[in-house]
Structures are given as C-alpha cells and as structure tokens.
Chimera marker file (.cmm) of the C-alpha trace (Angstrom):
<marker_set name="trace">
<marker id="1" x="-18.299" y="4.308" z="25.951" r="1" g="1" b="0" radius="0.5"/>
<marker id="2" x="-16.509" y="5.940" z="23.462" r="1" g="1" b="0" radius="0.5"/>
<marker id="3" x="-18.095" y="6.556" z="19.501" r="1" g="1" b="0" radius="0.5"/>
<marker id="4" x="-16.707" y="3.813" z="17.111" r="1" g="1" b="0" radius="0.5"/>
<marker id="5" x="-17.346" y="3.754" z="13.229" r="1" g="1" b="0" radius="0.5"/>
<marker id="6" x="-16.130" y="2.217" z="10.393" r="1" g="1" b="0" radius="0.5"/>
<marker id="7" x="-13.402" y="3.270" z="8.220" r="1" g="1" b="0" radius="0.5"/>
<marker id="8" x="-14.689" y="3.522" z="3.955" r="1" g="1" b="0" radius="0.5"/>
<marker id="9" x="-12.976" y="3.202" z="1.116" r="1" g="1" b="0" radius="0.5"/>
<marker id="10" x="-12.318" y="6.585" z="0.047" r="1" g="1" b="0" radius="0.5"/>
<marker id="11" x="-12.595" y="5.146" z="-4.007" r="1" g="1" b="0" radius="0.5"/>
<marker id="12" x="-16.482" y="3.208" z="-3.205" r="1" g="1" b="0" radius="0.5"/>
<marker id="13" x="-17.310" y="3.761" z="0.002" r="1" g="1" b="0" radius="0.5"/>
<marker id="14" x="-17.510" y="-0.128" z="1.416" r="1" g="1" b="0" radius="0.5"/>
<marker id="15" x="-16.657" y="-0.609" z="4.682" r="1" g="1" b="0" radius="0.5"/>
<marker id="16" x="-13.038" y="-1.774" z="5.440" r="1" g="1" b="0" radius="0.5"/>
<marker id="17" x="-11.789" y="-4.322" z="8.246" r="1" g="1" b="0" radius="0.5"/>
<marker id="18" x="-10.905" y="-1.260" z="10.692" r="1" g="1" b="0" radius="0.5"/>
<marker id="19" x="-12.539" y="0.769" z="12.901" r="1" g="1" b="0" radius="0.5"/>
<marker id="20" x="-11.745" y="4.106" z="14.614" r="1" g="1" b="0" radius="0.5"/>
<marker id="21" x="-13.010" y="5.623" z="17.935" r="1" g="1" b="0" radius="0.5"/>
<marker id="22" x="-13.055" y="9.262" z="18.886" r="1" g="1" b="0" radius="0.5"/>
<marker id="23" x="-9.423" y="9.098" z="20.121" r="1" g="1" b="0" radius="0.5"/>
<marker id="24" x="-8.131" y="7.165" z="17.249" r="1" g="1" b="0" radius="0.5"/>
<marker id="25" x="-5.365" y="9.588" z="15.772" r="1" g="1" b="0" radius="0.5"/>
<marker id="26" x="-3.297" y="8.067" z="12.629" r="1" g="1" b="0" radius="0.5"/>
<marker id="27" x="-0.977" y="10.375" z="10.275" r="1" g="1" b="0" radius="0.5"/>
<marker id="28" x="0.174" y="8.960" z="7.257" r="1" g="1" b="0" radius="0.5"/>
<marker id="29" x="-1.522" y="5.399" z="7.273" r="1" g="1" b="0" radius="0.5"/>
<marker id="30" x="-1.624" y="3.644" z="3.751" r="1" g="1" b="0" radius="0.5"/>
<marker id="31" x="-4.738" y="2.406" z="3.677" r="1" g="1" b="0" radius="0.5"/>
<marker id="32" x="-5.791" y="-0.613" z="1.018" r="1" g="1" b="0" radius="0.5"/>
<marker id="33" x="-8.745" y="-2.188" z="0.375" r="1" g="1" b="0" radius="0.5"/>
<marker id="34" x="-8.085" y="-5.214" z="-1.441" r="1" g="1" b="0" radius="0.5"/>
<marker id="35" x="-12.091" y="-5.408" z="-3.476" r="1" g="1" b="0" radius="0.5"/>
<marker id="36" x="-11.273" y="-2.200" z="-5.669" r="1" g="1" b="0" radius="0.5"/>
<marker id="37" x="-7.269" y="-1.870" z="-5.149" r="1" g="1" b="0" radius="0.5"/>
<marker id="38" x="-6.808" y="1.539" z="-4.619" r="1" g="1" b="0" radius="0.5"/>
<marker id="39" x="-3.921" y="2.517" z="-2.082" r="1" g="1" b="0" radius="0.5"/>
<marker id="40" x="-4.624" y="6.380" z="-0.202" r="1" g="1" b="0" radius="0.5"/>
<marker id="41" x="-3.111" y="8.016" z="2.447" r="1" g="1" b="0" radius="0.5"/>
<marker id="42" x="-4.769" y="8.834" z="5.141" r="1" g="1" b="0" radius="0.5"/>
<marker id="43" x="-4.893" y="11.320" z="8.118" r="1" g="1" b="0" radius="0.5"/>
<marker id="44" x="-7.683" y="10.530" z="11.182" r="1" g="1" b="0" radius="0.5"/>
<marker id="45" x="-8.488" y="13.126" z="13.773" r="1" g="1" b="0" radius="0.5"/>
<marker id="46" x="-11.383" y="13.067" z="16.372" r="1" g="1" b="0" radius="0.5"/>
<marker id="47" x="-13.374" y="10.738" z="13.935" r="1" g="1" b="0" radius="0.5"/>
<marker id="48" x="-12.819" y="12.819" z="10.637" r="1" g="1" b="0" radius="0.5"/>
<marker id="49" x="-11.068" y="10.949" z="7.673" r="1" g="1" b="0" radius="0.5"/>
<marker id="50" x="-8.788" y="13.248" z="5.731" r="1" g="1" b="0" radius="0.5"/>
<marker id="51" x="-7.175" y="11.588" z="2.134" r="1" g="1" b="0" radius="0.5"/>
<marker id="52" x="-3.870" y="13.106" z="1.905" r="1" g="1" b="0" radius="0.5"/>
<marker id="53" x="-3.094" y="13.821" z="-1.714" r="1" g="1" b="0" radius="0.5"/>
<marker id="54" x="0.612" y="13.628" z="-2.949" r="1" g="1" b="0" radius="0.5"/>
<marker id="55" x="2.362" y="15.635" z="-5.544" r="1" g="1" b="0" radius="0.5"/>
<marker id="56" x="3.599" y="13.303" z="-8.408" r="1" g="1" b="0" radius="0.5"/>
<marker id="57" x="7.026" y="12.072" z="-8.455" r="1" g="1" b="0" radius="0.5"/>
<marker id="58" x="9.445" y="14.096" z="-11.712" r="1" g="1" b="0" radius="0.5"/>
<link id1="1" id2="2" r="1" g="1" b="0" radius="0.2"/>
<link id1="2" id2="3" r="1" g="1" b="0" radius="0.2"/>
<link id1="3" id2="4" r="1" g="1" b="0" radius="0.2"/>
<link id1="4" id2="5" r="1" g="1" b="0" radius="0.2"/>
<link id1="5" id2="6" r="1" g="1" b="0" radius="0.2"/>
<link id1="6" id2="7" r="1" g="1" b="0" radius="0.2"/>
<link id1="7" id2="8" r="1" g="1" b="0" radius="0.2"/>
<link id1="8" id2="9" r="1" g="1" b="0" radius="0.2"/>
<link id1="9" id2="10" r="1" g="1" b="0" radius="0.2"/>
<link id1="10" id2="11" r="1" g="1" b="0" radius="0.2"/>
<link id1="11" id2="12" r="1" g="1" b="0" radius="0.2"/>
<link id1="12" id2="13" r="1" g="1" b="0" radius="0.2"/>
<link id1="13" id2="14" r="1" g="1" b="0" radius="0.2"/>
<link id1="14" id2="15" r="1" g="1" b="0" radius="0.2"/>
<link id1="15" id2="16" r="1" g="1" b="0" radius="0.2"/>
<link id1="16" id2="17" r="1" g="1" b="0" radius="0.2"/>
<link id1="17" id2="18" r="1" g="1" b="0" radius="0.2"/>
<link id1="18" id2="19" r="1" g="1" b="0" radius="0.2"/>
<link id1="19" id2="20" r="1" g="1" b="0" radius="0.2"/>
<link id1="20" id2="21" r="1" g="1" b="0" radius="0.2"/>
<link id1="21" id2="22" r="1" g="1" b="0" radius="0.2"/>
<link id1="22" id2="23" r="1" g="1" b="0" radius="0.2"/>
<link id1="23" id2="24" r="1" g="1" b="0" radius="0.2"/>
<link id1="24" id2="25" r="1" g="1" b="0" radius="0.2"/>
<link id1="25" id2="26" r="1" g="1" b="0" radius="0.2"/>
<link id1="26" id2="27" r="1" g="1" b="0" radius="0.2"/>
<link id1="27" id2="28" r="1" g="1" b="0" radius="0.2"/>
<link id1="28" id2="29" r="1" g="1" b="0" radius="0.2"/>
<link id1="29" id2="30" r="1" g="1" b="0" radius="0.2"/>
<link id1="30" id2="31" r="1" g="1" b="0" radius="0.2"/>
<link id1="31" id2="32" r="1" g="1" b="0" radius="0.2"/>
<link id1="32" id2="33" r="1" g="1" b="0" radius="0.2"/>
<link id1="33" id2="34" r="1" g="1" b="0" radius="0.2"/>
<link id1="34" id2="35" r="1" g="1" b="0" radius="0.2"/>
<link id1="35" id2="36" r="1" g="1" b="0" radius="0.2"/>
<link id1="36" id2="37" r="1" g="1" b="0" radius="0.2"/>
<link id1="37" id2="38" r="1" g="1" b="0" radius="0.2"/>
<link id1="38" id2="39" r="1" g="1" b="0" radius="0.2"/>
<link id1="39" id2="40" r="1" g="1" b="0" radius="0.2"/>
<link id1="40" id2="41" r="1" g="1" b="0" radius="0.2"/>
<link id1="41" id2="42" r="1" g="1" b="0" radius="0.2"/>
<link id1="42" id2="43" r="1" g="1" b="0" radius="0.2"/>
<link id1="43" id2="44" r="1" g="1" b="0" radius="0.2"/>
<link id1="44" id2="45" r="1" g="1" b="0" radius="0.2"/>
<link id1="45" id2="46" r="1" g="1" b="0" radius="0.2"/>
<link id1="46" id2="47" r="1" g="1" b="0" radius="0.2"/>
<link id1="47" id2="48" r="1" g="1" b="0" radius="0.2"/>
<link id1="48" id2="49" r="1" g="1" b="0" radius="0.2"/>
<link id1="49" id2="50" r="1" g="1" b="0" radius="0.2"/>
<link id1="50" id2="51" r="1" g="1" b="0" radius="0.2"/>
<link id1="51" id2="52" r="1" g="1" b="0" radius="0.2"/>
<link id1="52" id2="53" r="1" g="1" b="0" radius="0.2"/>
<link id1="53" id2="54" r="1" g="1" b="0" radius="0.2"/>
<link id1="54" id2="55" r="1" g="1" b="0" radius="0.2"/>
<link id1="55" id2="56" r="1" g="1" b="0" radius="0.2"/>
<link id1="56" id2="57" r="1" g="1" b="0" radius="0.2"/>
<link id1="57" id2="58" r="1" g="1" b="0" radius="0.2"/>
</marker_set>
C-alpha cells in the first residue's frame, strides 16, 4: 500500500479536500482553500509540497 497524506494550506496549515500518495506528481496546480482564500501554486514530488513563488506582473 502506497503512503497517502493530506495536502495543507500553505497560508494555516488546515487540511484541504485532497490527498497525495508517493507517486502523486503535479506541476503547476493552483491550489485554493476556500476557509482563508489564499490561491498558491504548487509543485508535488515523491510526497514533498513545493509553493512556487511568481515574479510580479510590470
């Protein structure tokens, strides 16, 4: 059986609705959670969440 946890929001840290395994790979996935409103980018590898920070728009 393959490791499954919980994806957080990055802002407080509650659980959100998904879940990733071990061989869960997203790139780019706009994640919201709807209790503080915050909208990130994120990048999941091998069960580590990475926020992707963009540059402003000029």
């Amino acid at each position: 059986m393959k490791k499954v946890e919980w994806i957080r929001c990055p802002v407080c840290g509650n659980k959100i609705c998904d879940r990733m395994r071990e061989d869960t790979k997203l790139r780019n996935f706009p994640l919201y959670y709807p209790k503080c409103k915050p909208e990130s980018l994120i990048k999941v590898n091998n069960l580590e969440l990475t926020i992707i920070k963009e540059p402003d728009a000029k």
